[in-house]
VOKOL-461477 format. One record per residue (C-alpha): residue in three letters; x negated, z negated, y. Coordinates in pm, whole numbers, padded with zeros to 5 digits, always signed. Each point is the difference from the previous one (the first is absolute). Layout:
BEGIN
ALAXZY...
END
This chain:
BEGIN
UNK-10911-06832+09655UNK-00211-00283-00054UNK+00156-00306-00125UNK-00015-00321+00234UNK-00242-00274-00136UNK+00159-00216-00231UNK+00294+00246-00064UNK-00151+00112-00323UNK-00077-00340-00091UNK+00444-00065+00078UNK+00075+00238-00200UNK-00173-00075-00297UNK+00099-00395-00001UNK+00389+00171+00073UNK-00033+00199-00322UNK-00138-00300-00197UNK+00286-00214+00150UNK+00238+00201-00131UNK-00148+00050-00335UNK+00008-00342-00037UNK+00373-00057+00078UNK+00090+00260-00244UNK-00201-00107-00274UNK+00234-00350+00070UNK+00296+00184-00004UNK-00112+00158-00296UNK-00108-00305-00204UNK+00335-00177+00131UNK+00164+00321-00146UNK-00117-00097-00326UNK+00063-00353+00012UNK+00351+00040+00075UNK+00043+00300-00310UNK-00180-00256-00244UNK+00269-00266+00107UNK+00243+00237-00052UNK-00081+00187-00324UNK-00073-00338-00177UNK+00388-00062+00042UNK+00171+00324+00016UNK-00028+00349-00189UNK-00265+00179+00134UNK-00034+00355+00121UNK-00324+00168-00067UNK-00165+00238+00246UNK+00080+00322-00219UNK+00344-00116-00053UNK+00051-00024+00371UNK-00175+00322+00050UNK+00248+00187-00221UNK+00290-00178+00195UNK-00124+00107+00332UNK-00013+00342-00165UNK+00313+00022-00148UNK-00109+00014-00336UNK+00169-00217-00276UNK-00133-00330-00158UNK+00084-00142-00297UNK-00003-00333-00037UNK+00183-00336-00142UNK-00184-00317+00105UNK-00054-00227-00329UNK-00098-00379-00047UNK-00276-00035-00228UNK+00238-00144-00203UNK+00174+00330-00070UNK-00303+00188-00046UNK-00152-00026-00421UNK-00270-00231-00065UNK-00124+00322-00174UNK-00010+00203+00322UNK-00170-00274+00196UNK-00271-00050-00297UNK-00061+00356-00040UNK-00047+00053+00392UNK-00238-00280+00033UNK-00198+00130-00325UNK-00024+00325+00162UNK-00045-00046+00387UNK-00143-00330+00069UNK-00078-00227-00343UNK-00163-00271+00211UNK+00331-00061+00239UNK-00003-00331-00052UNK-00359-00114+00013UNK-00067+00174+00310UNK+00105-00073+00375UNK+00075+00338+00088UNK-00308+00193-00065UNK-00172+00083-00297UNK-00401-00027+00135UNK-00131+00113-00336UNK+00204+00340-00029UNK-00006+00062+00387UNK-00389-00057-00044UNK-00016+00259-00295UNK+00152+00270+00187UNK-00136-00059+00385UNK-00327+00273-00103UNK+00297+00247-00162UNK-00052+00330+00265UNK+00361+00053+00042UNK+00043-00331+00137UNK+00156-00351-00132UNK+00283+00088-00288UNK+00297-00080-00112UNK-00150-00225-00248UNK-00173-00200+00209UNK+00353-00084+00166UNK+00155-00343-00165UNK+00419+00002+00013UNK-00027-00208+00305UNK-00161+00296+00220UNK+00239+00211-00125UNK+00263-00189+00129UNK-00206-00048+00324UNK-00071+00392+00029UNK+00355+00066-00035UNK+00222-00245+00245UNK-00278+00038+00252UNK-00247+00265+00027UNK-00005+00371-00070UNK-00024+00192-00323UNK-00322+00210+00038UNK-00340-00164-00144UNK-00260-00036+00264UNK-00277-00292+00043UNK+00178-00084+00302UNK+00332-00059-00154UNK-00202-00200-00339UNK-00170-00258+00279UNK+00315-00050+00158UNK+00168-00023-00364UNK-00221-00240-00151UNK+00050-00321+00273UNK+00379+00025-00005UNK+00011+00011-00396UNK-00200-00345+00036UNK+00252-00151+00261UNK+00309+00167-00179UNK-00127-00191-00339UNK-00053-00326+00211UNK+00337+00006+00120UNK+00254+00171-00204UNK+00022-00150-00372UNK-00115+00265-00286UNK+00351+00039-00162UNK+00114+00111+00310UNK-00294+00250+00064UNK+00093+00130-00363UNK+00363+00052+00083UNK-00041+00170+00302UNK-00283+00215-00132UNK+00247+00073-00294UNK+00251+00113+00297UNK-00154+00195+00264UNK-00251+00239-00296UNK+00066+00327+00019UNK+00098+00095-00313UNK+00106+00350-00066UNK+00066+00349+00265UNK+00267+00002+00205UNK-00011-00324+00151UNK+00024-00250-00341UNK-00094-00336+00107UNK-00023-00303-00203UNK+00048-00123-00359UNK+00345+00012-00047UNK+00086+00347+00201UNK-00349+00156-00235UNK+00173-00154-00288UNK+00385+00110+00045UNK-00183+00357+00109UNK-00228+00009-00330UNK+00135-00192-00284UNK+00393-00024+00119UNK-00049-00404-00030UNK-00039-00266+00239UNK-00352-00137+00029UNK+00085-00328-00192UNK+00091+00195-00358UNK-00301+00198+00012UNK-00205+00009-00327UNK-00371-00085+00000UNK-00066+00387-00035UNK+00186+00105+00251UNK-00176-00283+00277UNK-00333+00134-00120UNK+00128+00370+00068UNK+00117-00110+00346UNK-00320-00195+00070UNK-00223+00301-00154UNK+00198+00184+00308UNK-00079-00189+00274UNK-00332+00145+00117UNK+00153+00319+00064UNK+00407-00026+00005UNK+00059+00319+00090UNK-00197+00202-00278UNK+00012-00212-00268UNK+00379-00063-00109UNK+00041-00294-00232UNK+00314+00177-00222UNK-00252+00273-00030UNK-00350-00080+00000UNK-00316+00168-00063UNK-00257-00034-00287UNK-00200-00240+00278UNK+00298-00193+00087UNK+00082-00092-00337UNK-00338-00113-00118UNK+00020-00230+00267UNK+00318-00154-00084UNK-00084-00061-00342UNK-00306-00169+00126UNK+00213-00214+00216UNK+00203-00076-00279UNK-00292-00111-00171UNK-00070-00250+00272UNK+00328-00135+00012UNK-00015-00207-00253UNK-00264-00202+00176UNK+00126+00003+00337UNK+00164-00318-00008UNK-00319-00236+00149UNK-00021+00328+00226UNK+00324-00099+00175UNK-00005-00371+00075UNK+00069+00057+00361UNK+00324+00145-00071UNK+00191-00253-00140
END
């Protein structure tokens, strides 16, 4: 049946009118979750997702205060050594990897899209899900403060199988401490984990794993002008 002039033309500005009102409800969405998560403990998307499933999480929501300098050093050393002289996004390592065939990395992510990729958009790596990424790490670094984007990072990484969450359930699970007594070897061990939490266990680490954490213990020494933002 043929359609009636202009019907097509309806149809088409109906679609794009509703398109439009949920892309607002979506960007007021994630107004109202950055409001929220700058003030209360978050919940990240794979922690909900294991609630919905009935599968456990771990996790006891610490101050950066309670969390070891050593930890926080080590984590910025390994995952993001330029978190406080960026605004969100590191240009110069997203740049280096943008030609890389398998797509933008994990090292071109700074701490800040981490956060961003966890409390609001889904785990698997696409294009699609990096250009969405890369404009909310921006506004999330424009209007939360960076100690706070450290703590919360530092609370909602997955950090170990079975549903380990956060500094101080990784280090109770690992070391039997909280994560304010952990030594300087033990952060790097923990940091040296974080790429892949669920392989690489920080009480027992690989040959890899460990030559990283020395080399973040090497660093740490210097990683006081590294940290300015977080005092």
């Amino acid at each position: 049946m043929a359609q009636a002039p202009g019907q097509g033309a309806g149809m088409i500005g109906c679609a794009l009118r509703l398109a439009l009102r949920a892309a607002v409800v979506a960007l007021l969405a994630l107004a109202g979750l950055m409001i929220l998560w700058r003030f209360a403990p978050p919940v990240s998307t794979l922690m909900l997702a294991r609630y919905v499933t009935g599968r456990p999480v771990v996790r006891d929501y610490a101050s950066l205060d309670r969390i070891s300098p050593a930890l926080v050093a080590s984590v910025v050393m390994s995952e993001d050594a330029k978190f406080c002289r960026h605004h969100g996004v590191d240009w110069d390592a997203l740049g280096e990897v943008l030609d890389d065939e398998d797509g933008p990395s994990r090292g071109a992510s700074t701490i800040t899209m981490q956060v961003v990729k966890n409390l609001f958009l889904w785990p698997a790596r696409s294009a699609i899900r990096k250009a969405v990424e890369i404009p909310l790490a921006l506004v999330l670094d424009l209007v939360w403060p960076k100690r706070r984007i450290m703590e919360v990072y530092l609370n909602i990484a997955e950090w170990g199988p079975d549903g380990v969450f956060g500094a101080e359930a990784a280090a109770r699970a690992d070391f039997r401490r909280t994560a304010a007594t952990l030594t300087h070897h033990q952060a790097a061990l923990m940091a040296a984990a974080l790429p892949n939490p669920i392989l690489r266990r920080p009480q027992r680490p690989t040959r890899a794993q460990a030559r990283h954490a020395r080399r973040v213990m090497g660093r740490l020494a210097d990683a006081g002008p590294w940290l300015d933002c977080l005092k």
